[in-house]
N, C-alpha and C positions, 0 to 999 in steps of 0.2 A: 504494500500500500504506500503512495508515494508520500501522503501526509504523513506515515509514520516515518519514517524514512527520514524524512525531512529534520523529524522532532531529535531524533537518536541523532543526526549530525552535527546538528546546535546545539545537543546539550556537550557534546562531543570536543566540539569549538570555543565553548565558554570555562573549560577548566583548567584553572591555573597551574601555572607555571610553576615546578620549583625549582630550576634552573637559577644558581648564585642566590639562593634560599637559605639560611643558617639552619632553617626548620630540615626535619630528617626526619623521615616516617617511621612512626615504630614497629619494629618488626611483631611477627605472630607471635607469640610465646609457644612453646614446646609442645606444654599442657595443654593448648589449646589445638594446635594441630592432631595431638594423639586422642583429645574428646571429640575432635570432625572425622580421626579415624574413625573412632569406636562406633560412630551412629552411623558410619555408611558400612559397616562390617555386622551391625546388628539389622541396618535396612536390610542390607544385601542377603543374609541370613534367615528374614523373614519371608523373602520373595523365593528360596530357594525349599525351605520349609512348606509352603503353599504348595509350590510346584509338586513336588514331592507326597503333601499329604493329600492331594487329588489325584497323582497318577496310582500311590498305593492304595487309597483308601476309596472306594469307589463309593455314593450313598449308601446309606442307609435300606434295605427293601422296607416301603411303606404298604403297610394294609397288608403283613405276612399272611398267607394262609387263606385269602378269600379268592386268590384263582382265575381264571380269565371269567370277561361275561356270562351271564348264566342266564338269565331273565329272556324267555319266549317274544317278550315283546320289541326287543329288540331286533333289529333291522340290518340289512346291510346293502346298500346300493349303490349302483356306479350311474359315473357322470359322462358325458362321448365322450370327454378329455380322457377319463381313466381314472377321476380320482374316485375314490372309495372310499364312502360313508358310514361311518359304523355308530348305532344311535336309536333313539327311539323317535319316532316322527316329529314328536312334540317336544323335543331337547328340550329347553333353556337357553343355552345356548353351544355353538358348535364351534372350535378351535380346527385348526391346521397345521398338521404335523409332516415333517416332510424329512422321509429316511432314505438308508438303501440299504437291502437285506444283509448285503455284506459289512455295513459300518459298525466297528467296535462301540460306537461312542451311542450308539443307536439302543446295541445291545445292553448296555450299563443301564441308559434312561429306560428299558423298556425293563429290565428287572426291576428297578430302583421303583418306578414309578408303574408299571403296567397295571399290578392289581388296584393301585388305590384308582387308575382312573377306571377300570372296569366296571367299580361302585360304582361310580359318581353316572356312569353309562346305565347301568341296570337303573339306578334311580332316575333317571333322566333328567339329569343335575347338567349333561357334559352328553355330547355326542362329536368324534372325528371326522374332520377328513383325513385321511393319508395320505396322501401326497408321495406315490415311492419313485424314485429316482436312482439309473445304476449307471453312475460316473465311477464305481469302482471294478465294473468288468474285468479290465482288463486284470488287476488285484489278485482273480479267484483263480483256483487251480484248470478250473474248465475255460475259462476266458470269458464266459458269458453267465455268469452263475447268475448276479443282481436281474439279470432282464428274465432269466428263465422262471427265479422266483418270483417276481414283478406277476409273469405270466400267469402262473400259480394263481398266488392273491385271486389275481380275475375269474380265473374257473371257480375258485372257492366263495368267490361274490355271489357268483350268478345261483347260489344256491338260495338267497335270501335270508340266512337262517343267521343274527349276528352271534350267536352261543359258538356255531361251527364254525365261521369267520373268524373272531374271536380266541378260542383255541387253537385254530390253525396259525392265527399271526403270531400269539403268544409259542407256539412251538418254535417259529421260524426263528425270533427275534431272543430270544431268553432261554428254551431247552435245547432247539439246536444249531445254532446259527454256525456256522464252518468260520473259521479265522482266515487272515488273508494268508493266500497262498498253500492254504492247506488244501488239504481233500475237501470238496463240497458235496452237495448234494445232489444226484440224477435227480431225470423226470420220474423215472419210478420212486426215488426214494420221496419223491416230495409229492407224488400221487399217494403212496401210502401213508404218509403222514396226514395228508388231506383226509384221508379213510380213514385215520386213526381220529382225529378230531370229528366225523359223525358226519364228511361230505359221503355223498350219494356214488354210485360206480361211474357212472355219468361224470361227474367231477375230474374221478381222477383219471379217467381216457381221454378226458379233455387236457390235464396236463400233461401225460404219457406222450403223447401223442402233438404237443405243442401248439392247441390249437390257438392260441392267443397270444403266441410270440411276437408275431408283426404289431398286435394292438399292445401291448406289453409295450414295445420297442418306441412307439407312438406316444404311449402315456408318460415313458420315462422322460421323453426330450421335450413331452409340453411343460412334464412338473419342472424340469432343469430351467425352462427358461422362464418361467413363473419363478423361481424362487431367485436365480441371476436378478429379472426385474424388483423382487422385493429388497436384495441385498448390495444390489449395483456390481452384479459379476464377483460378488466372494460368497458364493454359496461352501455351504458346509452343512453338514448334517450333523445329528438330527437340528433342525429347527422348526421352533414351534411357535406358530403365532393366534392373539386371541384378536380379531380383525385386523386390524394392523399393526398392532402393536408388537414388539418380540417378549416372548413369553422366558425368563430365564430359568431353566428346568434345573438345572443344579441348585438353585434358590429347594430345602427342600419342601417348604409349605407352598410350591407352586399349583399343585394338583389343589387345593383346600381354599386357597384364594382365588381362584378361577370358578371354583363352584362351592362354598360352605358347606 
């Protein structure tokens, strides 16, 4: 800014001279250098401390023991884009969560935090969009693992049933999600898991058989560039927004102030 600019040069210009000055500036003292150590070694030591008690200590799991959706009335429906609603008609209101099956950090929030929003779902406190996204492909041992899953999701949508949605995301995300670069999961393995969470035979030929990879492949690059436009191209997962606001999920009373 030129006016600032300006001000920084004229204060710049206006201080005195001590040139053939008898005045002599007094030096730091020792003590005082070694107390400006000390608080940038205790800063320093705090910031590394954080670091460290987030990468070891992952949340807390909130709402132990109550399990993914359970309640009939729950719903689960897709948008042409691909996004995937999971809720009861009459929500309160509905948040945007935007993952990819493969993200470690996705996996932490969806342990951490999965059952309590599962409540907050059955009560119809809280209904999702999902939003899944797989910029991590290329990451997974198949090359294509996030869009195959992606895929999945959508066959296990089309069942309407949010309980069997529900349990199948909760499997993907929290009991078995593959690490990067590890073994993943086939279309069989993720058709029988879909069977394992209570989809229909129908389900899992549909993702045996891939039949929702190209819409998968669609829904990924609309959510990617939906979430680019929210973040101005520094997408990251998971992010979760409550309309447009960004919702900070490691905050851990974020589930409980979204919905009481």
């Amino acid at each position: 800014m030129p006016g600032r600019r300006a001000d920084i040069g004229s204060r710049q210009s206006g201080r005195v001279s001590t040139a053939g000055s008898s005045h002599k500036p007094r030096p730091v003292s020792s003590n005082t250098t070694y107390a400006l150590g000390a608080v940038a070694l205790v800063v320093i030591g705090l910031i590394v401390f954080a670091v460290y008690k987030w990468s070891a200590e992952p949340p807390s799991v909130r709402n132990d023991g109550y399990g993914a959706v359970r309640e009939a009335a729950v719903q689960v429906t897709t948008t042409p884009e691909g996004v995937i609603r999971l809720g009861r008609p009459d929500a309160a209101k509905t948040i945007d969560i935007f993952e990819d099956p493969l993200c470690p950090a996705c996996g932490v929030m969806e342990t951490s935090y999965g059952q309590e929003l599962a409540q907050k779902i059955d009560e119809g406190k809280l209904a999702v969009n999902y939003h899944l996204v797989a910029f991590l492909d290329d990451q997974s041992k198949s090359k294509d693992y996030s869009t195959r899953a992606i895929a999945a999701n959508l066959c296990v949508a089309q069942t309407g049933s949010g309980p069997t949605y529900g349990k199948f995301h909760k499997a993907l995300f929290v009991d078995r999600q593959p690490e990067e670069g590890a073994e993943d999961l086939s279309n069989p393995a993720l058709a029988a898991l879909a069977t394992e969470s209570g989809a229909p035979e129908s389900v899992a030929a549909c993702i045996t058989h891939a039949t929702q990879r190209d819409a998968a492949a669609a829904a990924a690059k609309s959510a990617l560039a939906d979430l680019d436009a929210r973040t101005g191209n520094k997408s990251a997962t998971p992010t979760i927004y409550d309309g447009t606001t960004t919702v900070d999920w490691r905050d851990e009373n974020w589930v409980t102030t979204l919905a009481p």
